[in-house]
C-alpha positions in Angstrom: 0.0 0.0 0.0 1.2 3.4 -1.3 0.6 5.8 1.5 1.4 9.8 0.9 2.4 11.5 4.4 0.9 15.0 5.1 4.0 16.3 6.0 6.2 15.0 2.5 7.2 18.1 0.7 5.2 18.1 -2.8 8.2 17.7 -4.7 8.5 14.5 -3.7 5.3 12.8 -4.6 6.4 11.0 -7.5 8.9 9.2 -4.9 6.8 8.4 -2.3 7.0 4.6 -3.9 10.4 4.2 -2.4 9.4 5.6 1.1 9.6 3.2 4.0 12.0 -0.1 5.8 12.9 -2.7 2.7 14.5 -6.0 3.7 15.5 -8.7 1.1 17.9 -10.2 -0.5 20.3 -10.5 -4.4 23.2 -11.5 -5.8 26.8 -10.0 -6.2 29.0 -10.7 -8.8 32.3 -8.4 -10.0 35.5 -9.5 -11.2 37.9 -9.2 -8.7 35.5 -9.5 -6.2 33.6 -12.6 -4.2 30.9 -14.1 -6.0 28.1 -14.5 -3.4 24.4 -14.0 -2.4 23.7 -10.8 0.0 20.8 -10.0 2.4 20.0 -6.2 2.4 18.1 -3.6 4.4 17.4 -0.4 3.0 15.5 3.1 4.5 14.3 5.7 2.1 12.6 8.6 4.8 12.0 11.9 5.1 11.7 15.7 7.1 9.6 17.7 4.9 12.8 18.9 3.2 12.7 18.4 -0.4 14.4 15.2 -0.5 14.5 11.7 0.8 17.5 10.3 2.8 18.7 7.2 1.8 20.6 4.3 3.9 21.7 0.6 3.0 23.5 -1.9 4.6 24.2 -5.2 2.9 25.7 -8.5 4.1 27.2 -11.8 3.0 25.0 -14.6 3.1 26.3 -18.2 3.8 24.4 -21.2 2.0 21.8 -21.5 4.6 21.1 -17.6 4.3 22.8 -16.4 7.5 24.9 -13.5 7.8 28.5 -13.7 7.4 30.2 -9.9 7.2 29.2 -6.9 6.1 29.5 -6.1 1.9 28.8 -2.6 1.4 27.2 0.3 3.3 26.2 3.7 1.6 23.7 6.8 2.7 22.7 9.5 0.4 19.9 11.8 -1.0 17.5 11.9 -3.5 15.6 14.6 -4.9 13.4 15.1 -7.9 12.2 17.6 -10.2 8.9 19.1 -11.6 10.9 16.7 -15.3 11.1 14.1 -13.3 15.1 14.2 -13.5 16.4 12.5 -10.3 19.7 13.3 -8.3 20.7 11.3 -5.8 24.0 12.5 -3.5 25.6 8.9 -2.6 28.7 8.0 0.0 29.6 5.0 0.6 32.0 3.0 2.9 34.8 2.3 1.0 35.3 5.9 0.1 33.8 6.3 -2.7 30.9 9.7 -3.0 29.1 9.5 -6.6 26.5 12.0 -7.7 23.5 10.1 -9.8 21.5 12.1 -12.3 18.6 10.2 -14.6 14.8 10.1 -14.3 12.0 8.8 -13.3 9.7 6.9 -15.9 6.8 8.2 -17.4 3.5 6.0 -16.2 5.4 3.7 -13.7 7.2 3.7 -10.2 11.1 3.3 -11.7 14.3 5.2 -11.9 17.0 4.8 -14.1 20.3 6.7 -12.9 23.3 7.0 -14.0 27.2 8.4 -12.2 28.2 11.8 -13.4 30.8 12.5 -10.8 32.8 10.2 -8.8 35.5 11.0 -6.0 37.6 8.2 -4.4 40.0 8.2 -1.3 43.1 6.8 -1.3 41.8 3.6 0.5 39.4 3.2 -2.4 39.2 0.5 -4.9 39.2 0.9 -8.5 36.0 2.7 -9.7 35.1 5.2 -12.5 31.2 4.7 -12.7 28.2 3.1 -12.8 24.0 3.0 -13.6 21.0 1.6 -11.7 17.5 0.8 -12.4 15.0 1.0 -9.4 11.7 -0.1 -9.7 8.4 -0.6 -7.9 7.6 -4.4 -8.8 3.9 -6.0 -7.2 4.7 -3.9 -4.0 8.3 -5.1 -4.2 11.1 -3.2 -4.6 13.7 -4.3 -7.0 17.3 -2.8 -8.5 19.8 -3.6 -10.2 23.3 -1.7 -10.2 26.0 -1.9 -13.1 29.6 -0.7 -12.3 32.7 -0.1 -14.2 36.5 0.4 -13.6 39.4 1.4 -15.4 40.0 -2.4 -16.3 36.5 -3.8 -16.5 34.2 -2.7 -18.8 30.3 -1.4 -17.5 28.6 -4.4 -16.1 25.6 -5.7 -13.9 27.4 -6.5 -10.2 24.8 -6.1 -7.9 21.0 -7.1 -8.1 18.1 -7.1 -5.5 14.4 -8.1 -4.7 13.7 -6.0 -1.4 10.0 -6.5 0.5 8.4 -3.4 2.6 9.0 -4.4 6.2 5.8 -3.8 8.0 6.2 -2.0 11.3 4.0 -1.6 14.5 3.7 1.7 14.1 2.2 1.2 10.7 -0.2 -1.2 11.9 -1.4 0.9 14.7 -1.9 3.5 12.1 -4.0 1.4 9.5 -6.2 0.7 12.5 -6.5 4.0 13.6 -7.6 4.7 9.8 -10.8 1.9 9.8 -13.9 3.4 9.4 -16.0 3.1 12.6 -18.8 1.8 11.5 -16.8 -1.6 10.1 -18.8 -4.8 11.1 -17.4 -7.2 13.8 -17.3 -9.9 11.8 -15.4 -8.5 9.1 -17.1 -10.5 6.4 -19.5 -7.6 5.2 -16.4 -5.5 4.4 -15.5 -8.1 1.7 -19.3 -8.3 0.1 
């Protein structure tokens, strides 16, 4: 269920799909890199500023889907504009921090972006680039990410399939929003 909070700034509307707790899981695969599954938890929230903060933390996944390490963290920001075009401010924990431009898609819940500035630290890996598609999926959030370096050519490393965790806070305010009059059995509610 798409919910739009009274106190998201109006510029933001046309996100308010990615608002919310997502937890799920994907697949990493980079040369150079560990092949392996990866559980993920990501936040997209907001203040009533004109854009939405962004945090993910993903982890290593053994066989029996238990966490093994950390993979990657990053936080960021996205805004949007009256085109559509999407930014997104991105840092992440190996010291990498990217700025995204693309746009949201005409008639559907997804985002393609794309890097248009990269700076590394020192303790940075290799890393010139990359694009990701977001979208909005049967209440599902999915992405996939591409990345490139200076010896490997632009290519899908990272994919997900993210559910919307549910929280007790949300519950309570779904049942603060039935109608009073709603029969006790439930059943007429259906009819």
């Amino acid at each position: 269920m798409i919910e739009i909070p009274s106190d998201l700034h109006k510029d933001l509307v046309p996100l308010v799909f990615l608002l919310g707790n997502w937890a799920g899981a994907g697949v990493h695969d980079f040369p150079g890199s560990e092949k392996c599954n990866f559980g993920q938890e990501v936040t997209f929230s907001h203040d009533g500023r004109d854009f939405l903060e962004y945090q993910s933390h993903t982890w290593v996944l053994d066989n029996d889907g238990n966490k093994v390490r950390p993979l990657e963290s990053e936080h960021g920001f996205w805004r949007v504009d009256a085109d559509r075009k999407v930014e997104v401010t991105m840092v992440r924990d190996d010291g990498v921090v990217e700025i995204w431009y693309g746009e949201l898609a005409k008639q559907k819940p997804q985002i393609d972006i794309v890097t248009d500035a990269v700076a590394r630290t020192a303790a940075s890996g290799p890393y010139s680039g990359g694009k990701r598609l977001y979208g909005y999926v049967n209440s599902d959030l999915m992405w996939v990410g591409e990345k490139q370096t200076p010896e490997v050519e632009l290519r899908p490393y990272m994919s997900a399939h993210l559910k919307k965790v549910v929280t007790p806070e949300d519950v309570e305010r779904w049942a603060k929003a039935l109608p009073d009059d709603m029969p006790d059995d439930g059943i007429a509610f259906f009819k």
